[in-house]
BADRENNU-666253 format. One line per field, with one value per residue (C-alpha): residue number from 0; residue in three letters; z, x, y. Coordinates in Angstrom, 2 decimals, padded with zeros to 5 digits. Layout:
REM BADRENNU-666253
pos NUM / ...
code ala / ...
w Z / ...
u X / ...
v Y / ...
***
This chain:
REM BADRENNU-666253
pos 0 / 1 / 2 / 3 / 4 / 5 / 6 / 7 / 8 / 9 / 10 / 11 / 12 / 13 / 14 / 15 / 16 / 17 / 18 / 19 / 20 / 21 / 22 / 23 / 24 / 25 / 26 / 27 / 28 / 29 / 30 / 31 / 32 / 33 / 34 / 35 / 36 / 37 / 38 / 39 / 40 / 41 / 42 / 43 / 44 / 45 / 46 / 47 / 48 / 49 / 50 / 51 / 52 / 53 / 54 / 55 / 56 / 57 / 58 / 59 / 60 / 61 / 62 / 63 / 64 / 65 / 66 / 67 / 68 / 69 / 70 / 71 / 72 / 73 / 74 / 75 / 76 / 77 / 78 / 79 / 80 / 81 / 82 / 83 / 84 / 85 / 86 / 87 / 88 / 89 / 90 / 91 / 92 / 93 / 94 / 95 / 96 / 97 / 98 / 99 / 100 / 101 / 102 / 103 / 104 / 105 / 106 / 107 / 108 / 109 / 110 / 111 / 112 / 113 / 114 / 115 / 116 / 117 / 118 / 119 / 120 / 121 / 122 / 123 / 124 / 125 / 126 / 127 / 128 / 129 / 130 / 131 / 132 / 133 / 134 / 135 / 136 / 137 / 138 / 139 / 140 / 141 / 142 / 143 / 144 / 145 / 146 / 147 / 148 / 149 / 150 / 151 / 152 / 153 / 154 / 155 / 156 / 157 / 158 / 159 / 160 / 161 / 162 / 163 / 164 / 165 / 166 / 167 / 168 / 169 / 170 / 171 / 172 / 173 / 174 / 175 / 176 / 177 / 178 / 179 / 180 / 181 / 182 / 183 / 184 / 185 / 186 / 187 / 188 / 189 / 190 / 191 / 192 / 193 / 194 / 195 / 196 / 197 / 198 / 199 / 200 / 201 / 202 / 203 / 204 / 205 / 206 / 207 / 208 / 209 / 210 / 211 / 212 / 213 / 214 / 215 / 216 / 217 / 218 / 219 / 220 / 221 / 222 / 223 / 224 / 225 / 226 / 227 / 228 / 229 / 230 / 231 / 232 / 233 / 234 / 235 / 236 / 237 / 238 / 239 / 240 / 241 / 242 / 243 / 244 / 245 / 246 / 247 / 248 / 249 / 250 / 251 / 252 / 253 / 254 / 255 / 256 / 257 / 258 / 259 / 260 / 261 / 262 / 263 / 264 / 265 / 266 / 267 / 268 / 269 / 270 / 271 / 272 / 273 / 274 / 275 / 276 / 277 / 278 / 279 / 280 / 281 / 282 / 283 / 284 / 285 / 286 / 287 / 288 / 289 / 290 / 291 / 292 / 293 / 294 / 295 / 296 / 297 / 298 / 299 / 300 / 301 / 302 / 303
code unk / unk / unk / unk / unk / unk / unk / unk / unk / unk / unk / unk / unk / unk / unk / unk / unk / unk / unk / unk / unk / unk / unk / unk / unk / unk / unk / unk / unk / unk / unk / unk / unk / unk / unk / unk / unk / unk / unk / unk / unk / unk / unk / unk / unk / unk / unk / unk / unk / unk / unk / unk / unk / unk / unk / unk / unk / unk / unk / unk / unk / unk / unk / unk / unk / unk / unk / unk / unk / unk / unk / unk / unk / unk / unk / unk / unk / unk / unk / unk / unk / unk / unk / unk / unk / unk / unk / unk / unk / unk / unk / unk / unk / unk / unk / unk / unk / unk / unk / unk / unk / unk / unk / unk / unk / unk / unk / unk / unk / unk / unk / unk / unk / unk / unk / unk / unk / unk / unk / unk / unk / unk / unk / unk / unk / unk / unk / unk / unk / unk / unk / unk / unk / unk / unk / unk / unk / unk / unk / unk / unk / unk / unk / unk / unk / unk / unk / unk / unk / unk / unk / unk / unk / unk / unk / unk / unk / unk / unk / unk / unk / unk / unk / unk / unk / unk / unk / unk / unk / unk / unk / unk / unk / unk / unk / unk / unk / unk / unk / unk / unk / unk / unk / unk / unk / unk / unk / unk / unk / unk / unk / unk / unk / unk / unk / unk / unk / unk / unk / unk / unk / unk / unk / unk / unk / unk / unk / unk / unk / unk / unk / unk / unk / unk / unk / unk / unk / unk / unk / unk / unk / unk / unk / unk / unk / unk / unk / unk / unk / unk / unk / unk / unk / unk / unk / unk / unk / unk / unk / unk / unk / unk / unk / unk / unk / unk / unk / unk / unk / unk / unk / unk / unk / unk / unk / unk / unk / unk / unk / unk / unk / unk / unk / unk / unk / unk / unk / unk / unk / unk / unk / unk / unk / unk / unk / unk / unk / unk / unk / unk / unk / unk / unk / unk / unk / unk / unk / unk / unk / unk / unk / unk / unk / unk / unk / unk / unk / unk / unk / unk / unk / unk / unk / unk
w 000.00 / -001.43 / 002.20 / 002.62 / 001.49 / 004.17 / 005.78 / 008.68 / 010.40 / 011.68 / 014.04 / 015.71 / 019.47 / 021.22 / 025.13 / 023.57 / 025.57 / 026.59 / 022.86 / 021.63 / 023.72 / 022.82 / 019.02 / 019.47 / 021.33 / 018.59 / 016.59 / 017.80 / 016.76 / 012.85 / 010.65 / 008.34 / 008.52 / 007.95 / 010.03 / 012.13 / 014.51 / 014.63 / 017.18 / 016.35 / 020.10 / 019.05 / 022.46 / 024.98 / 028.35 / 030.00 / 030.68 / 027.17 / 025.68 / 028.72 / 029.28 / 025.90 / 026.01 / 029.34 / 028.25 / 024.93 / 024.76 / 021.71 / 019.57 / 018.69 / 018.18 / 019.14 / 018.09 / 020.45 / 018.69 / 021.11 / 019.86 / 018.26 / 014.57 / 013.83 / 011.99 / 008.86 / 009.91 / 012.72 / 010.37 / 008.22 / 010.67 / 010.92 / 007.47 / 006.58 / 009.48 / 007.65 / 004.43 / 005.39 / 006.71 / 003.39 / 003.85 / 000.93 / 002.35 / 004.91 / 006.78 / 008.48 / 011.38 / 013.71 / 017.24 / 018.10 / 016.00 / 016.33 / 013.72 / 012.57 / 012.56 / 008.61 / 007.74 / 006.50 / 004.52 / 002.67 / 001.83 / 000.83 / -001.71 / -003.20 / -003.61 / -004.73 / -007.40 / -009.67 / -010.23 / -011.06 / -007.32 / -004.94 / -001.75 / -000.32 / 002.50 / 004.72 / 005.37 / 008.67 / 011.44 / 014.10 / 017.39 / 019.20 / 017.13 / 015.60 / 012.73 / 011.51 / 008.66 / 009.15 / 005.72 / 002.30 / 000.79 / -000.66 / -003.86 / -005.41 / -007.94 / -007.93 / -010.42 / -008.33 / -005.10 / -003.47 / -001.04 / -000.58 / 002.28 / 001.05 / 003.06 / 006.14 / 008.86 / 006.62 / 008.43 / 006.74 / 004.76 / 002.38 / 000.47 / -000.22 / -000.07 / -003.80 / -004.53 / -005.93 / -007.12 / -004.92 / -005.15 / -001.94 / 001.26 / 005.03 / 005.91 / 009.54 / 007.78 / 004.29 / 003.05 / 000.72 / -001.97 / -002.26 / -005.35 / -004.76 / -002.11 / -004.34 / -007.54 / -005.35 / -001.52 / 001.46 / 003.39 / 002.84 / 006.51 / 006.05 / 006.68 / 010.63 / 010.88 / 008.74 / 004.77 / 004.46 / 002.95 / 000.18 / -000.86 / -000.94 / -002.62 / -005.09 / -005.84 / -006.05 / -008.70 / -010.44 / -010.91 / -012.15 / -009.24 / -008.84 / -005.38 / -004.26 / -001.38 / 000.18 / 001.74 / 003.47 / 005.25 / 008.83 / 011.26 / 014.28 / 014.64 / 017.91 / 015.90 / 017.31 / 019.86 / 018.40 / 018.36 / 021.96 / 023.39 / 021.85 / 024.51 / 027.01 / 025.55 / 024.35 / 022.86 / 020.20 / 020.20 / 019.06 / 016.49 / 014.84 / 014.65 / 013.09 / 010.76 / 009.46 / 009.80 / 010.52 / 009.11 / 007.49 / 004.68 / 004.68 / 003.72 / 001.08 / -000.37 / -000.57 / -002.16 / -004.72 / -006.04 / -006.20 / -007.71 / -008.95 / -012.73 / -013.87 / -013.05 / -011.84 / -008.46 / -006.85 / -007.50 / -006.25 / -003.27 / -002.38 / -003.37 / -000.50 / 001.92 / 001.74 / 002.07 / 005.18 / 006.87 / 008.10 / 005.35 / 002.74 / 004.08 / 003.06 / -000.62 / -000.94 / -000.03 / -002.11 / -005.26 / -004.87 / -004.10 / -000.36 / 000.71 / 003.24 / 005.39 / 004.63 / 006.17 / 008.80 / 010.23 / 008.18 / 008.75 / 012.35 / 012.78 / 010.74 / 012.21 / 015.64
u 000.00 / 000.93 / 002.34 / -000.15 / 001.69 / 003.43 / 001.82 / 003.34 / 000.11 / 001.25 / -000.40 / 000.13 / -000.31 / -000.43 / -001.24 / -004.00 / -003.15 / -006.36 / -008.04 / -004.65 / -004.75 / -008.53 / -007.61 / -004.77 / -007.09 / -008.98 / -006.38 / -004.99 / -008.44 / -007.88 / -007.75 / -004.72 / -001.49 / 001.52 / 001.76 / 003.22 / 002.17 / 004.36 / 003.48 / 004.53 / 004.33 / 004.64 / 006.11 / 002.84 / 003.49 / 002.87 / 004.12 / 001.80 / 004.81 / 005.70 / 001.91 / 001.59 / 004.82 / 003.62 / 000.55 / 001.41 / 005.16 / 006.93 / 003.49 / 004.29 / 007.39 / 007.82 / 009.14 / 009.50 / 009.56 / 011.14 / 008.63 / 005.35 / 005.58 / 001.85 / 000.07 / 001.76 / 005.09 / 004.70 / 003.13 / 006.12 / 008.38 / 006.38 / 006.62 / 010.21 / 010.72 / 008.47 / 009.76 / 013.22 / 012.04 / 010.24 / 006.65 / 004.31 / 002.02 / 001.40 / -001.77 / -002.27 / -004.48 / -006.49 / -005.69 / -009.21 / -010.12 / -011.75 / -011.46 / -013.71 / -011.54 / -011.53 / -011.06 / -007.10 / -008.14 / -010.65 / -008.43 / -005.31 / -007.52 / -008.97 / -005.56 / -003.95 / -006.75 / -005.79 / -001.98 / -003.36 / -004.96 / -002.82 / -004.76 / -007.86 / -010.12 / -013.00 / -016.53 / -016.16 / -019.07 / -019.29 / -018.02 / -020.65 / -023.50 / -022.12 / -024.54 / -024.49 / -021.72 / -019.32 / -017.29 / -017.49 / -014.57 / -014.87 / -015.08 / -013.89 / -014.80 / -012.18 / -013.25 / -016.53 / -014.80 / -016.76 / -015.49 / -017.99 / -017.66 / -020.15 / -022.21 / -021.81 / -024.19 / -026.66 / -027.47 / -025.85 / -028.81 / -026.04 / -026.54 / -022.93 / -021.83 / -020.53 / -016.71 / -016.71 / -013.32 / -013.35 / -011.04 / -009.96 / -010.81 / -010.75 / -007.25 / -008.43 / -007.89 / -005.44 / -003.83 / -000.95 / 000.93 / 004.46 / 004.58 / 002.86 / 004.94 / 007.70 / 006.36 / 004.94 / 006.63 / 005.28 / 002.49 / 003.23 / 004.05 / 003.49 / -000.31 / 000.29 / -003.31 / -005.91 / -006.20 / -003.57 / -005.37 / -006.63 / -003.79 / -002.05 / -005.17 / -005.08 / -001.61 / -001.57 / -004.35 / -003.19 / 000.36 / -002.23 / -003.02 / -006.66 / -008.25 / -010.64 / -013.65 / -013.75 / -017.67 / -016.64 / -013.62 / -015.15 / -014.18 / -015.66 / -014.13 / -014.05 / -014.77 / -013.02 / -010.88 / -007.79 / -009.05 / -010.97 / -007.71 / -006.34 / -007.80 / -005.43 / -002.18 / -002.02 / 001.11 / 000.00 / -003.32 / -001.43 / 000.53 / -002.37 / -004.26 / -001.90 / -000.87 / -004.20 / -005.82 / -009.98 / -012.09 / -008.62 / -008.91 / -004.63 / -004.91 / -007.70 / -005.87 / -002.80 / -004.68 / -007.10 / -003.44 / -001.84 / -004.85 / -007.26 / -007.71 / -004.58 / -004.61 / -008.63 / -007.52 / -008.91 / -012.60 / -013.26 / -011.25 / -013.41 / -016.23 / -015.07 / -014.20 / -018.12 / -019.24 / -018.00 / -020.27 / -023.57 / -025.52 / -022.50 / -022.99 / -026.54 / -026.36 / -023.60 / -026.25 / -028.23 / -026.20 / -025.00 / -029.01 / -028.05 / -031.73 / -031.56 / -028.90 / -030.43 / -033.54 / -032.50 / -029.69 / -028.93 / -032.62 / -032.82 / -029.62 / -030.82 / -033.77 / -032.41
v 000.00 / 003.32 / 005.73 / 008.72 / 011.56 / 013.36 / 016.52 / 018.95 / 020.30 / 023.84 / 025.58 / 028.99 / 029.07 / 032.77 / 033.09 / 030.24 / 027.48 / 025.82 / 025.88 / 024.84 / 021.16 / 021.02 / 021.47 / 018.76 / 016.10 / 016.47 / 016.06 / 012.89 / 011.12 / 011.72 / 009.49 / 010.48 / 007.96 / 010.36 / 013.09 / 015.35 / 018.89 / 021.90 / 024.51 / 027.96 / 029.85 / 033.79 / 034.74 / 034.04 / 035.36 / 032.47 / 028.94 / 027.37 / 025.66 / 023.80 / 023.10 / 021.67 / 019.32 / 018.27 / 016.94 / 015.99 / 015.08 / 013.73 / 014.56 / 017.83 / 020.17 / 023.32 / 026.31 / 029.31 / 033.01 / 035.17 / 038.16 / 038.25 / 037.74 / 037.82 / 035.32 / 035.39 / 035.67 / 032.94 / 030.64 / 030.99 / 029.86 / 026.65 / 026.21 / 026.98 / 024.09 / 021.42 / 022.08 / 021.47 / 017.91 / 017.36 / 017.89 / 016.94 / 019.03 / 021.60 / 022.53 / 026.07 / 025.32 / 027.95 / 026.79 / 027.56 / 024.75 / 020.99 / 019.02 / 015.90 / 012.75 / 012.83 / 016.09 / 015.56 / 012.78 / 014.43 / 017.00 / 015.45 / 012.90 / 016.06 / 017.42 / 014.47 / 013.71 / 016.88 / 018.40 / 021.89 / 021.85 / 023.52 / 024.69 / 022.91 / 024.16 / 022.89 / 023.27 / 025.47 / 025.67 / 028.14 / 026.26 / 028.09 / 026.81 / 023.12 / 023.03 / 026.82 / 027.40 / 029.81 / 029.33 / 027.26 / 029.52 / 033.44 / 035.12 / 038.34 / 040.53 / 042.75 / 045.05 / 045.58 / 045.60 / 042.72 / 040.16 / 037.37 / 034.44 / 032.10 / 030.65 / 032.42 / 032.08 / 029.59 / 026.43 / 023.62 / 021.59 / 020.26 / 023.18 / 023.76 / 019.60 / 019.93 / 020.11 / 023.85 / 026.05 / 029.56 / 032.42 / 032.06 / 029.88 / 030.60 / 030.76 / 029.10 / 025.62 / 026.07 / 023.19 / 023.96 / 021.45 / 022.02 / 022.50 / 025.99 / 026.85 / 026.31 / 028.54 / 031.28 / 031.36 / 031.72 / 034.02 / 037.76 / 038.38 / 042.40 / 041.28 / 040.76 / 039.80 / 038.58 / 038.79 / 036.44 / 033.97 / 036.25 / 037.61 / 033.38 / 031.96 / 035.32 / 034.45 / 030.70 / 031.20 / 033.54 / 031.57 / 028.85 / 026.73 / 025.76 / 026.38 / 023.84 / 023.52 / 020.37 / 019.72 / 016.65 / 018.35 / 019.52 / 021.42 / 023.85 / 027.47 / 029.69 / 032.80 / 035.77 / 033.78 / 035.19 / 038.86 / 038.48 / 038.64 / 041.85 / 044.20 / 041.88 / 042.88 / 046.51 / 046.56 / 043.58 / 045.25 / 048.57 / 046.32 / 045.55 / 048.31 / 050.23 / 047.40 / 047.08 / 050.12 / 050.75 / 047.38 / 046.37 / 049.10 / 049.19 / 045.56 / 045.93 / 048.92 / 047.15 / 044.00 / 046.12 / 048.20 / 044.77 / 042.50 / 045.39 / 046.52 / 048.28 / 052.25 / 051.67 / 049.70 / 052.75 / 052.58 / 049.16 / 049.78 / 052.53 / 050.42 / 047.63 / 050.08 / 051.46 / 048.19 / 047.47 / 050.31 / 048.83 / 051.07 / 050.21 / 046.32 / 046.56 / 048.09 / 044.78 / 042.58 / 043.83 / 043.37 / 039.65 / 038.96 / 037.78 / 038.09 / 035.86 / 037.82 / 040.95 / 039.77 / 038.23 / 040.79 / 044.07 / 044.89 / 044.33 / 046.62 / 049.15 / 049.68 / 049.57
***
């Protein structure tokens, strides 16, 4: 029998320590044959990487940053390590995830059925509410300026259980072929936190590398874990802020000059940047036809 190819599951652990050992119990019930965990820390304050060894040992490896790198720079760390021990494949993982025991499987066959393929996600649920979707993957128009997370907030009535190509998909679960890691690099680390996985999937498709949904990849996400904690530590907190700038618009500039119609990058910028108002949010809705969230929450918010 043919060995599984090889994947380095890398996740990023930051003053996290309790969701990280739930995410690795979970973890240790999988069904995938080959293997292994690397834990980024990004400099917690507390004891977490002792924590984790004690309870998990030989499992995992960890690697300590002495300062915070954010996600995209800690991330790369993990990589850089598991491509120098020959990874096949390498799986960014939210620590305030819990994954069904197939989830890697279903990935890696999806990956493995189609060279072109080079980054798979997962259907993601809301931890809070097990059966209410979170993410099936995004799309952008980036001449209208509109960044769409499908089927956010829908309760999952298999709706979304067909294998579908996205721009982009949730960077909370992103498995990457090495082969695209080769032709392209790694995460942009200048995006300290969040749009990451825009900017990667954007790139890896736009070197030619398909992007793929997989509905029978699970997992649960503790939405806003990551950012709950911000208020905590001010000086990250300050990091971040200024790194992104109000509802990300530094990021969304940067991506709409980079990825945006030559010389017109401007316009759908603005566009995005409006939408992300509660009255700009609602005019969005409008034009993709998302009835269902508009009459189920912009409404109510409006009219408070």
């Amino acid at each position: 029998m043919a060995t599984d190819p090889k994947v380095s599951i890398v996740i990023l652990n930051w003053n996290g320590c309790d969701d990280t050992i739930e995410c690795l119990e979970s973890l240790k019930k999988i069904d995938y044959s080959n293997y292994d965990v690397i834990i980024v820390d990004n400099a917690s304050s507390g004891d977490d990487v002792a924590v984790l060894h004690a309870r998990f040992g030989d499992y995992i490896h960890s690697i300590v940053n002495e300062r915070n790198e954010g996600f995209a720079g800690g991330c790369n760390i993990g990589m850089r390590y598991a491509l120098e021990r020959g990874a096949d494949y390498i799986l960014l993982l939210n620590n305030d995830t819990v994954v069904d025991a197939g989830f890697l499987t279903e990935m890696v066959r999806v990956a493995e059925g189609d060279s072109k393929i080079g980054i798979t996600g997962c259907k993601i649920y809301y931890y809070s509410q097990p059966g209410l979707l979170q993410s099936v993957g995004g799309k952008v128009n980036w001449w209208l300026g509109i960044t769409t997370m499908c089927g956010r907030d829908e309760e999952d009535k298999g709706q979304y259980d067909d294998l579908l190509e996205r721009d982009f998909v949730f960077g909370t679960a992103l498995l990457l072929k090495r082969s695209v890691i080769n032709k392209i690099g790694l995460l942009d680390a200048s995006f300290f936190f969040e749009c990451e996985d825009i900017d990667y999937c954007t790139r890896a498709k736009r070197a030619g590398c398909k992007i793929k949904y997989v509905p029978a990849s699970k997992i649960w996400h503790k939405y806003g874990a990551s950012s709950s904690k911000l208020p905590r530590f001010s000086e990250t907190r300050t990091i971040v802020k200024s790194n992104r700038g109000i509802a990300n618009y530094k990021y969304y500039y940067r991506l709409f000059r980079a990825y945006g119609p030559p010389g017109l990058y401007i316009l759908p910028f603005l566009i995005q940047t409006v939408s992300t108002t509660l009255p700009g949010e609602f005019v969005r809705l409008v034009i993709i036809g998302d009835w269902r969230r508009i009459k189920t929450g912009i409404l109510k918010r409006l009219c408070k």
